[in-house]
One Martini backbone bead per residue (centre of mass of N, CA, C, O) as a GRO file, in nm:
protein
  254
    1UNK     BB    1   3.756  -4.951   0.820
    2UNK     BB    2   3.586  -4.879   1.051
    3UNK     BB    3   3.679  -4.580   1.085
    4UNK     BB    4   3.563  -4.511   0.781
    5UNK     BB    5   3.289  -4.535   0.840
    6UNK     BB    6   3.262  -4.356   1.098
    7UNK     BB    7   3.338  -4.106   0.926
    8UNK     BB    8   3.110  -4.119   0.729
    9UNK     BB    9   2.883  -4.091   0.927
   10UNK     BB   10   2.951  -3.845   1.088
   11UNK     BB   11   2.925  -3.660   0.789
   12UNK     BB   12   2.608  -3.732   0.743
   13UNK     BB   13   2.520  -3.624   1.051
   14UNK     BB   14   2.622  -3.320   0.933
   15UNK     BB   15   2.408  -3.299   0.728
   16UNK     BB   16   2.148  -3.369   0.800
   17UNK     BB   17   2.077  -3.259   1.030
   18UNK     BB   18   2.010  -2.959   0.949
   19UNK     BB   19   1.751  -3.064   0.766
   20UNK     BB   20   1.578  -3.211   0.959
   21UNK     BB   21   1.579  -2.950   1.127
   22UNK     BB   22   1.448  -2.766   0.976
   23UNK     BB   23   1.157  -2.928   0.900
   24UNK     BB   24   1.086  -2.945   1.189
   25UNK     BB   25   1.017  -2.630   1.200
   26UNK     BB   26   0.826  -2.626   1.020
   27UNK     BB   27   0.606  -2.824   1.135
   28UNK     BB   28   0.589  -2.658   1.392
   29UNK     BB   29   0.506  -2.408   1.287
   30UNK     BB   30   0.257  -2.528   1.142
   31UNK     BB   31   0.099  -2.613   1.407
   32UNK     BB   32   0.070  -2.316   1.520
   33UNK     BB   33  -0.101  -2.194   1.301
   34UNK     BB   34  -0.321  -2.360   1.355
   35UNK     BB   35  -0.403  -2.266   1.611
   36UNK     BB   36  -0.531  -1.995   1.529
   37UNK     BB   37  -0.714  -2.162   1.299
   38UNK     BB   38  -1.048  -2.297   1.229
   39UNK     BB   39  -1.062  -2.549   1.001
   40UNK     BB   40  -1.303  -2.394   0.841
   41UNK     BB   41  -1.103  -2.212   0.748
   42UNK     BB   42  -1.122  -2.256   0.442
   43UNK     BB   43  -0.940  -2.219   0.106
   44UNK     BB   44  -0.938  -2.317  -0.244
   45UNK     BB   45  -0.771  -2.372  -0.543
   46UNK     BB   46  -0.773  -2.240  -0.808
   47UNK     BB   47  -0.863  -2.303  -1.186
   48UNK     BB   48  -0.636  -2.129  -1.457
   49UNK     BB   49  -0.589  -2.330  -1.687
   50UNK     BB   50  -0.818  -2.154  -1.918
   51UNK     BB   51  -0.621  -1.904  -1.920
   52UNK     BB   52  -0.428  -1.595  -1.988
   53UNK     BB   53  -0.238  -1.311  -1.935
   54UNK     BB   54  -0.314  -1.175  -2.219
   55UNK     BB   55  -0.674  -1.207  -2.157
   56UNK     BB   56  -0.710  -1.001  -1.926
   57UNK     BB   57  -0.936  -0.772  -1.788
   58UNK     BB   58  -0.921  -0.454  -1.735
   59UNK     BB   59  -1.172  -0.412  -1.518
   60UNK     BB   60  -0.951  -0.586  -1.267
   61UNK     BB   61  -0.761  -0.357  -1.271
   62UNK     BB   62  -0.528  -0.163  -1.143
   63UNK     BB   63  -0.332   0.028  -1.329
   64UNK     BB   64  -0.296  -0.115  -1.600
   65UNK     BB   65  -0.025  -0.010  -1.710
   66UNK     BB   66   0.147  -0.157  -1.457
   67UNK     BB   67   0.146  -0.401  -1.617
   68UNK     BB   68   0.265  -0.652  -1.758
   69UNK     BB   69   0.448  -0.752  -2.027
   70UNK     BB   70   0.464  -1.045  -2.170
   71UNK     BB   71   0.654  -0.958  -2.423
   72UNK     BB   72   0.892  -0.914  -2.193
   73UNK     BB   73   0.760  -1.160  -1.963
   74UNK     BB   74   0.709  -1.471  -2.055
   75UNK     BB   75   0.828  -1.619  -1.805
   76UNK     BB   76   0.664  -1.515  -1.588
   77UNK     BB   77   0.379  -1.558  -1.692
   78UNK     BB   78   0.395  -1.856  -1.693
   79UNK     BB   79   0.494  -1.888  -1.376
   80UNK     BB   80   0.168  -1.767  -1.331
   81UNK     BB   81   0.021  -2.024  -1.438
   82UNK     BB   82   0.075  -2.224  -1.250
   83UNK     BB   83   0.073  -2.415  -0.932
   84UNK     BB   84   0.241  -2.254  -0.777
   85UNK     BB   85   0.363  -2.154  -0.465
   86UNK     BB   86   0.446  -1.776  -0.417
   87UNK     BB   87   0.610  -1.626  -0.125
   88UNK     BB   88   0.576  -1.289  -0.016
   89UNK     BB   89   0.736  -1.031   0.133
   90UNK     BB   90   0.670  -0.846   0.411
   91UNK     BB   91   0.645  -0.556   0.563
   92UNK     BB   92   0.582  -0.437   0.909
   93UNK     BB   93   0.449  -0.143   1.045
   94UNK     BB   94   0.438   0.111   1.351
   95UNK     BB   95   0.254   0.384   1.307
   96UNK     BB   96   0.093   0.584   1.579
   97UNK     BB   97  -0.081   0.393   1.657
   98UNK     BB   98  -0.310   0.271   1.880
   99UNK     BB   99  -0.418  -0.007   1.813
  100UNK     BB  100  -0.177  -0.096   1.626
  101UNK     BB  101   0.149  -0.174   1.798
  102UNK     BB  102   0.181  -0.541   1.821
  103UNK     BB  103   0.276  -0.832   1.682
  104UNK     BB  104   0.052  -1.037   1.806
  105UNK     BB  105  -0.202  -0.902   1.692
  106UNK     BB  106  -0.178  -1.042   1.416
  107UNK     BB  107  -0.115  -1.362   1.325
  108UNK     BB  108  -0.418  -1.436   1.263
  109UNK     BB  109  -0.497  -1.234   1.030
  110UNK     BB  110  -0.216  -1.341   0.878
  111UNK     BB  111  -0.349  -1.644   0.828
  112UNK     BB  112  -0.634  -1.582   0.696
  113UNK     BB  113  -0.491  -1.420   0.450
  114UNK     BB  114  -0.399  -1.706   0.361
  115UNK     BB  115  -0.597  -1.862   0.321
  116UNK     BB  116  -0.747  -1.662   0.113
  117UNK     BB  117  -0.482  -1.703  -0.081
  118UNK     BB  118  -0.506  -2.019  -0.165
  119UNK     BB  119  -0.657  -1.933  -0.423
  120UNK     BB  120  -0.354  -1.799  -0.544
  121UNK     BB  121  -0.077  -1.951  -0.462
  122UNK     BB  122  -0.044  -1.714  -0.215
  123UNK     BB  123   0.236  -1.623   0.001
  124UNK     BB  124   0.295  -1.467   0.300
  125UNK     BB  125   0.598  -1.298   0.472
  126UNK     BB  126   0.576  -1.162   0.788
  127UNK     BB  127   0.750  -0.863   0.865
  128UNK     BB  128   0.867  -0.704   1.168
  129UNK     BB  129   0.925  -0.366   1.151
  130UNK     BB  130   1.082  -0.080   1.241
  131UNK     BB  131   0.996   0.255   1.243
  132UNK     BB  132   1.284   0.333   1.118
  133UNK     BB  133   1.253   0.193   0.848
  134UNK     BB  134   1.018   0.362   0.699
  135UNK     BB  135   0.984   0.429   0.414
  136UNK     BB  136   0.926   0.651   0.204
  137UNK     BB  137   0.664   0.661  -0.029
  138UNK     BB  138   0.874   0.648  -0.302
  139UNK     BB  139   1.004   0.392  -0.173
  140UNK     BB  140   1.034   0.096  -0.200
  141UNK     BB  141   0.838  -0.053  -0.423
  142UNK     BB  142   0.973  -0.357  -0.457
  143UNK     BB  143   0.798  -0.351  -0.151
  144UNK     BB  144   0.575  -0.521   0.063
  145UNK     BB  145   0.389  -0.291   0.240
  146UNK     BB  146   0.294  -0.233   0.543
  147UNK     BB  147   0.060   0.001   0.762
  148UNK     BB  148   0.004   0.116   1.107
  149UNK     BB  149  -0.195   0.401   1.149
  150UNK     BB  150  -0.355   0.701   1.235
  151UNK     BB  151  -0.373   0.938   0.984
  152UNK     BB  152  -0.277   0.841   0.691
  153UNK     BB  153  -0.240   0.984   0.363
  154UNK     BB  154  -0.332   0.950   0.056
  155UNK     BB  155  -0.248   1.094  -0.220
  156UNK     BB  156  -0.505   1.269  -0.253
  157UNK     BB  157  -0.554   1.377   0.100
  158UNK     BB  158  -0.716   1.115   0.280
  159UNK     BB  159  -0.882   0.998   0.496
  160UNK     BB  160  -0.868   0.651   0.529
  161UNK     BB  161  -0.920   0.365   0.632
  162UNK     BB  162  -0.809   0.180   0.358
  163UNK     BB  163  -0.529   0.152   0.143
  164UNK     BB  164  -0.369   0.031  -0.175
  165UNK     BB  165  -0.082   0.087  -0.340
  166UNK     BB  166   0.064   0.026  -0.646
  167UNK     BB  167   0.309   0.237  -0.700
  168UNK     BB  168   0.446   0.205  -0.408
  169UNK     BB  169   0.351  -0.073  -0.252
  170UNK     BB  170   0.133   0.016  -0.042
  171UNK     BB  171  -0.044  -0.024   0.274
  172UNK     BB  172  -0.325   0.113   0.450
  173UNK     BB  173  -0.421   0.119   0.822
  174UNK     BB  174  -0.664   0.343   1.008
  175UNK     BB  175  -0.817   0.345   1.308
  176UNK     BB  176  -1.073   0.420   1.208
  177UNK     BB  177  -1.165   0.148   1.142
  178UNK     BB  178  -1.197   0.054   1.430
  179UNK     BB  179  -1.428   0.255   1.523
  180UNK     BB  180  -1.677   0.034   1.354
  181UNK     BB  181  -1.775  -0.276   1.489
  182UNK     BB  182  -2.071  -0.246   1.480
  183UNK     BB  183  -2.068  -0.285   1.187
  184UNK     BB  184  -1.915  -0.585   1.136
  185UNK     BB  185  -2.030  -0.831   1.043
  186UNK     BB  186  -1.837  -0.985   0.955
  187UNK     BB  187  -1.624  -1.234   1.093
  188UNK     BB  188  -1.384  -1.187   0.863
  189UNK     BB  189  -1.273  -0.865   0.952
  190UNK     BB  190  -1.131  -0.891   1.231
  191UNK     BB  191  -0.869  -0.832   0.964
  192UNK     BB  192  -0.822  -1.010   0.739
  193UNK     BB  193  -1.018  -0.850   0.495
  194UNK     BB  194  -0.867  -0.589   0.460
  195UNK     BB  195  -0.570  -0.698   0.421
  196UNK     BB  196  -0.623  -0.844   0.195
  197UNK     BB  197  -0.780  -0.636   0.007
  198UNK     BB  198  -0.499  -0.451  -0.002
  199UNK     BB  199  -0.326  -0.637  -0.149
  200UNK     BB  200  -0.485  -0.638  -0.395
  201UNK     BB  201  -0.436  -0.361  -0.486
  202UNK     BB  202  -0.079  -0.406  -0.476
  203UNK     BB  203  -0.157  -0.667  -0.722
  204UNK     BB  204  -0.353  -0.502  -0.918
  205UNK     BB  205  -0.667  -0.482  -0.794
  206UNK     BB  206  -0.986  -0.401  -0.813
  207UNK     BB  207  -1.286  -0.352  -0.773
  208UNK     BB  208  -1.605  -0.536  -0.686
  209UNK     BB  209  -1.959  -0.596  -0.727
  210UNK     BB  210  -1.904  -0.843  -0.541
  211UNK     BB  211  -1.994  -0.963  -0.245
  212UNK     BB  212  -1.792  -1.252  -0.225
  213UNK     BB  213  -1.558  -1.053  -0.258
  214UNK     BB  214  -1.248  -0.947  -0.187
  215UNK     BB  215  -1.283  -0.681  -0.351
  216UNK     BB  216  -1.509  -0.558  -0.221
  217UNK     BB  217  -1.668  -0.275  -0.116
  218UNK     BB  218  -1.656  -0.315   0.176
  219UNK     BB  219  -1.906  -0.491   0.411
  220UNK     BB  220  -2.085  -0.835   0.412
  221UNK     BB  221  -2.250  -1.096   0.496
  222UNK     BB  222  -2.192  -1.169   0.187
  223UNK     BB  223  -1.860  -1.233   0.263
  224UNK     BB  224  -1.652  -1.482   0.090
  225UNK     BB  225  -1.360  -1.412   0.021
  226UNK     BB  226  -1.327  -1.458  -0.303
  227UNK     BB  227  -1.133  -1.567  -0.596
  228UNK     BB  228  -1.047  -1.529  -0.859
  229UNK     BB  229  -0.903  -1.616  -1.130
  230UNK     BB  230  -0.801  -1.352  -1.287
  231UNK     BB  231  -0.709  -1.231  -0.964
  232UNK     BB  232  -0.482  -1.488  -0.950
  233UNK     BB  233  -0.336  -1.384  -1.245
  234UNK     BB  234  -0.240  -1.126  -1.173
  235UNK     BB  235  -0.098  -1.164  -0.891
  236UNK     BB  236   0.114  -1.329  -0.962
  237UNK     BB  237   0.264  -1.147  -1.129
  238UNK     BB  238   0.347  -0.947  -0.946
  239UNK     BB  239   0.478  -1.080  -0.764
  240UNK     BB  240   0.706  -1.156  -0.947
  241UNK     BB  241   0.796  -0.883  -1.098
  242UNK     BB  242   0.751  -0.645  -0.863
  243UNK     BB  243   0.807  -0.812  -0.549
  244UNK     BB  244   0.989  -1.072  -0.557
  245UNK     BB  245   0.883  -1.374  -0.578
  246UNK     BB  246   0.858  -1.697  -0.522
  247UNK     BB  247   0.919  -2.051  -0.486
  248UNK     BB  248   0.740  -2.281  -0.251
  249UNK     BB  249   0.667  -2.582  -0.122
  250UNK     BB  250   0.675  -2.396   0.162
  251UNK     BB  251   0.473  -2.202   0.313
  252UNK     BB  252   0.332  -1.996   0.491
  253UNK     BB  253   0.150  -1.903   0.718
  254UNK     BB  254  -0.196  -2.109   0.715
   0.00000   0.00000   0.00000
């Protein structure tokens, strides 16, 4: 009986511990996050409970026809109605950029980045891919994709400092940007302010001529950085729908 008693405890130990370990990793993980950046940096989640994706403002769309279909999509636009969040893998590139070039640069910009939409329960996670396994511009359009490049044109064939494509799926950001920091008033600017504001656009988001919003074209001392309910409820379908993402109770770095 002794025997038999210390043989299921055995067993339970070896189920148990993996999940343990998980846990403590992700623990772990988590505050590493937090040392990125300081506690004040924090955005609250919005309230979108008296939305509905079917009631959506065309004027908030970009490429407003490439938005899901509810009555076809009934049950994403439902799970996008929730107050779950949501998890979106991200691949993140460095093509022949000059200013942006290795992994450690950019951690701290996606943690911002993630703060910020915390107003969507929308939760990114950023992994970086080698350079050669960069898809051509019309490839895996249902992977959200980073890219920092040297100067790589827009579908229009112009050097913009950075734009976010929802055909393609995929958000470019060229040195051009980086190279007039002397302008950049707002603090939450380098990098975190572009990076979100292009993912927004890659989540079916147009500009908005509210200076407080993250979605505001350019930068300015009065960007907060804040996202309406009805543009977390737009991303959130896309999130589900174009990118595949997840519902997770442990968000990635926030």
């Amino acid at each position: 009986m002794q025997s038999f008693v210390c043989f299921i405890l055995a067993c339970l130990a070896l189920v148990v511990a993996p999940v343990y370990g998980a846990e403590s990793k992700r623990e772990v993980d988590a505050k590493k996050c937090r040392k990125l950046l300081p506690d004040e940096y924090q955005w609250q989640a919005r309230d979108w409970s008296h939305l509905q994706v079917t009631d959506l403002p065309r004027a908030l769309k970009i490429f407003p026809e490439q938005q899901p279909d509810c009555a076809l999509h009934a049950a994403i636009c439902a799970d996008a109605e929730s107050k779950k969040t949501i998890v979106v893998d991200v691949d993140v590139f460095f093509k022949d950029s000059a200013i942006w070039n290795r992994p450690e640069q950019l951690p701290a910009y996606m943690a911002l980045v993630n703060r910020y939409y915390q107003q969507a329960s929308i939760s990114f996670n950023f992994k970086f891919r080698p350079a050669n396994e960069l898809p051509a511009w019309t490839g895996n359009r249902h992977q959200l994709t980073v890219i920092f490049a040297s100067a790589m044109p827009n579908p229009a064939g112009k050097i913009a400092d950075a734009f976010g494509n929802l055909p393609a799926g995929k958000a470019v950001f060229n040195d051009v940007l980086m190279n007039r920091q002397d302008k950049h008033a707002n603090p939450y600017f380098m990098m975190g302010k572009p990076l979100g504001h292009e993912l927004g656009h890659v989540l079916g988001l147009a500009h908005t001529q509210d200076k407080a919003l993250l979605m505001t074209q350019g930068t300015s001392p009065q960007n907060a950085l804040d996202i309406l309910p009805e543009q977390a409820l737009i991303m959130r379908v896309m999130a589900l729908q174009r990118f595949g993402g997840k519902f997770d109770t442990v968000p990635a770095c926030h």
